[in-house]
C-alpha positions in Angstrom: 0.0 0.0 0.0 1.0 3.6 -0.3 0.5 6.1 2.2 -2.9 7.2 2.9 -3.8 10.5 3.7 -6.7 11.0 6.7 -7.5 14.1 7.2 -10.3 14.8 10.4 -11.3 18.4 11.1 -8.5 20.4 11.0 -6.3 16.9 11.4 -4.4 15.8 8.4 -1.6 12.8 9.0 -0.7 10.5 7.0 -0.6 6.8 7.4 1.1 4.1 6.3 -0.3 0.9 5.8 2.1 -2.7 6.8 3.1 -4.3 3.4 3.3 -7.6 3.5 6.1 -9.8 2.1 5.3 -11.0 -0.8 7.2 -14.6 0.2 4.8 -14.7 3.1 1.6 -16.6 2.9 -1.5 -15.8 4.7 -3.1 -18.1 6.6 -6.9 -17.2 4.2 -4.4 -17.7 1.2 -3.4 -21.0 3.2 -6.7 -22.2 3.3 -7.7 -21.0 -0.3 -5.2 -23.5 -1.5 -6.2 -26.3 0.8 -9.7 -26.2 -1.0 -9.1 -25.4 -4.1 -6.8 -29.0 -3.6 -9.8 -30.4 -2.3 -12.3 -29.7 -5.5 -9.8 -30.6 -7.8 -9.2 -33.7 -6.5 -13.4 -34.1 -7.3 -12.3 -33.1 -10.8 -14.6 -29.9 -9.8 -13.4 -26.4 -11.1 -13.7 -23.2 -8.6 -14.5 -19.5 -9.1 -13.0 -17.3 -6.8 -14.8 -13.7 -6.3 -12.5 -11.2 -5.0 -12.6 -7.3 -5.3 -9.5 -5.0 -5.9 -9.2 -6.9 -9.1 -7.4 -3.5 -11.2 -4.3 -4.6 -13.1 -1.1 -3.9 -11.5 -2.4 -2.2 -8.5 -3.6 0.1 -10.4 -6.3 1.0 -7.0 -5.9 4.5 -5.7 -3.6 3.6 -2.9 -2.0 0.3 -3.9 0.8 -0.1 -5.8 2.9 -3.5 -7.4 1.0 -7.2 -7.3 -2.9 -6.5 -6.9 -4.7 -9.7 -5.3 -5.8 -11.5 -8.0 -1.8 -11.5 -9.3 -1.0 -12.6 -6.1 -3.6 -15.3 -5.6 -2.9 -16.5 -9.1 0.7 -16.5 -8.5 0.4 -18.4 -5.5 -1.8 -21.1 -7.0 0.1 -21.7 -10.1 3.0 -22.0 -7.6 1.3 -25.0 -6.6 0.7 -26.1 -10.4 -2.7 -25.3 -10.6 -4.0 -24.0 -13.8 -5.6 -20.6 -12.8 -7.5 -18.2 -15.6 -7.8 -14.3 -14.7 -10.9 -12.7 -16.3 -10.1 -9.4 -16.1 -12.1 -5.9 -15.5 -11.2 -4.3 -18.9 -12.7 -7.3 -20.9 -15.8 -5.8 -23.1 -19.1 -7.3 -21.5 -19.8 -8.6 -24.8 -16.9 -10.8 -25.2 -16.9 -11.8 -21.5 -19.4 -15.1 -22.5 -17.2 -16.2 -25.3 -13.8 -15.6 -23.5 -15.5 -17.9 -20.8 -16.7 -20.5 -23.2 -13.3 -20.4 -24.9 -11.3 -21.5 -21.9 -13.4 -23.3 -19.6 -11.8 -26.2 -20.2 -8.4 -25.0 -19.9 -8.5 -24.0 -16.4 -8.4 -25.3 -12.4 -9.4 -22.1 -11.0 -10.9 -18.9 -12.3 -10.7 -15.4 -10.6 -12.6 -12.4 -11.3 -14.5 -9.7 -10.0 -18.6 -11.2 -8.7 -19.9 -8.2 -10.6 -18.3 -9.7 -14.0 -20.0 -12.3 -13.9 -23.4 -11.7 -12.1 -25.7 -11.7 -14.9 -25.8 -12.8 -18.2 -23.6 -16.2 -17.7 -24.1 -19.9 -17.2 -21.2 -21.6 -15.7 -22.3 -25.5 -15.0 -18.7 -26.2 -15.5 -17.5 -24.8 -12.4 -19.7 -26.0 -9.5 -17.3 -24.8 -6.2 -17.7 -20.6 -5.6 -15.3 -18.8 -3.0 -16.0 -15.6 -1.8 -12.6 -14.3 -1.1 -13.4 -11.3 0.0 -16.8 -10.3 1.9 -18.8 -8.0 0.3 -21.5 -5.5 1.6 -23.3 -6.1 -2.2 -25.4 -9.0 -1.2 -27.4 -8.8 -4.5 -24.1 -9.2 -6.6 -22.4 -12.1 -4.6 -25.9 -13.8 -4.5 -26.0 -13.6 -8.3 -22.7 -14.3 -8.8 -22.2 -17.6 -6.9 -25.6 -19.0 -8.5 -24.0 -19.1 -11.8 -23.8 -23.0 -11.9 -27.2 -23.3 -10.4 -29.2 -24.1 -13.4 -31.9 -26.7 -14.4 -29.6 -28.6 -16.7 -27.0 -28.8 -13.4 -25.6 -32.3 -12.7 -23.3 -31.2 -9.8 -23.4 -30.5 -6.5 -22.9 -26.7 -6.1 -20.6 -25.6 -3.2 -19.8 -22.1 -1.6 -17.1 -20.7 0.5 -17.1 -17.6 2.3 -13.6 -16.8 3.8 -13.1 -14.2 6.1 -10.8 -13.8 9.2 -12.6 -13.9 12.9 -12.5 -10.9 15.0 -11.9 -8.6 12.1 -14.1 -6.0 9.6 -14.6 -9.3 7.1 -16.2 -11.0 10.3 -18.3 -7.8 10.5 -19.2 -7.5 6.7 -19.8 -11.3 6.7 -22.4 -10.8 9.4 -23.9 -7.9 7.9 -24.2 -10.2 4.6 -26.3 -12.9 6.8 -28.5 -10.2 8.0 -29.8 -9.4 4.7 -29.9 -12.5 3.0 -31.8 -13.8 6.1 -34.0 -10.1 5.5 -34.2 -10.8 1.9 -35.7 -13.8 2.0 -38.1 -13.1 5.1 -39.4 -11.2 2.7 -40.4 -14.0 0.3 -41.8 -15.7 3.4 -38.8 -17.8 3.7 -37.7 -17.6 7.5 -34.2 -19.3 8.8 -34.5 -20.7 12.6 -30.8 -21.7 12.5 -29.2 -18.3 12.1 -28.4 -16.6 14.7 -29.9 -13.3 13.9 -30.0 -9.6 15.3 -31.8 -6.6 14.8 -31.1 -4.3 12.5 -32.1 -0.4 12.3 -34.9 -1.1 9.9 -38.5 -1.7 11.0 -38.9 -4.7 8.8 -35.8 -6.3 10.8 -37.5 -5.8 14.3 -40.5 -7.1 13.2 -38.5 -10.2 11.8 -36.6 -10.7 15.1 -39.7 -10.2 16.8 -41.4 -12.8 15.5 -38.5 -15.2 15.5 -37.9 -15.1 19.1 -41.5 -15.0 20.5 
């Protein structure tokens, strides 16, 4: 990361973020791999969803090897096949480019909102949700992609996320709506753990779930 400028009232500081060595693997990356092992092993691709997907860091405050160069780099590393759909292909050709190299590839990576519309993707029955995302809507979409009424396979998802951190908040955030959402189509979920949020609808939904 490069330094980020914070500036509060009449406050402005600068702060640098910790760069991490790139010879250093996370324990999320760690686990990544351990699945991704697992599905091929099922002969079953995997889609992984992660944001901040700009080539070469090209994200206002990052700089060098954005994540999905990392994450591929890490996985081929391990002599998995990995196929980067990336932000600056045309909508139009993003079906085709898809079609053309499905069966090429262990592991694709790309950006949910790529891909949330618009494309069928039996092949690839294994979704991980690298990164949490406050756009239910768009990961919803986007790991249904294999869900079809032709499917054969067994469709898996994977949320990853690190405990006691903002991904453990977003994640929860994410079960609050999707629990929301589909209280709204009459569809209510006794095994989630569920709290309150500021809307009406969401007290009336905890209200009726714990009386």
């Amino acid at each position: 990361w490069k330094s980020i400028e914070i500036t509060k009232a009449e406050i402005v500081k600068d702060i640098q973020p910790t760069n991490i060595d790139k010879n250093i693997m996370l324990n999320k990356e760690l686990k990544l791999i351990e699945i991704i092992k697992n599905e091929i092993k099922e002969n079953r691709k995997c889609w992984i969803y992660t944001d901040f997907t700009g080539e070469s860091g090209s994200g206002q405050y990052m700089q060098g090897e954005n994540i999905p160069e990392r994450l591929k780099r890490l996985l081929e590393n391990q002599n998995i096949k990995v196929f980067w759909l990336k932000p600056n292909v045309a909508p139009i050709n993003r079906k085709e480019l898809i079609k053309k190299n499905k069966d090429k590839y262990d592991v694709f990576i790309s950006n949910a909102k790529l891909v949330q519309t618009g494309i069928n993707m039996q092949f690839c029955p294994s979704y991980i949700v690298y990164m949490p995302s406050y756009h239910i809507n768009t990961i919803q979409q986007a790991v249904r992609r294999g869900y079809r009424a032709n499917s054969t396979l067994e469709n898996r998802i994977y949320y990853l996320y690190y405990e006691n951190s903002i991904e453990n908040e977003i994640c929860e955030r994410m079960q609050l709506k999707k629990v929301e959402s589909q209280a709204i189509e009459g569809k209510f979920n006794f095994n989630v753990n569920i709290k309150r949020t500021a809307s009406v609808l969401g007290k009336r939904i905890s209200d009726i779930i714990t009386n």
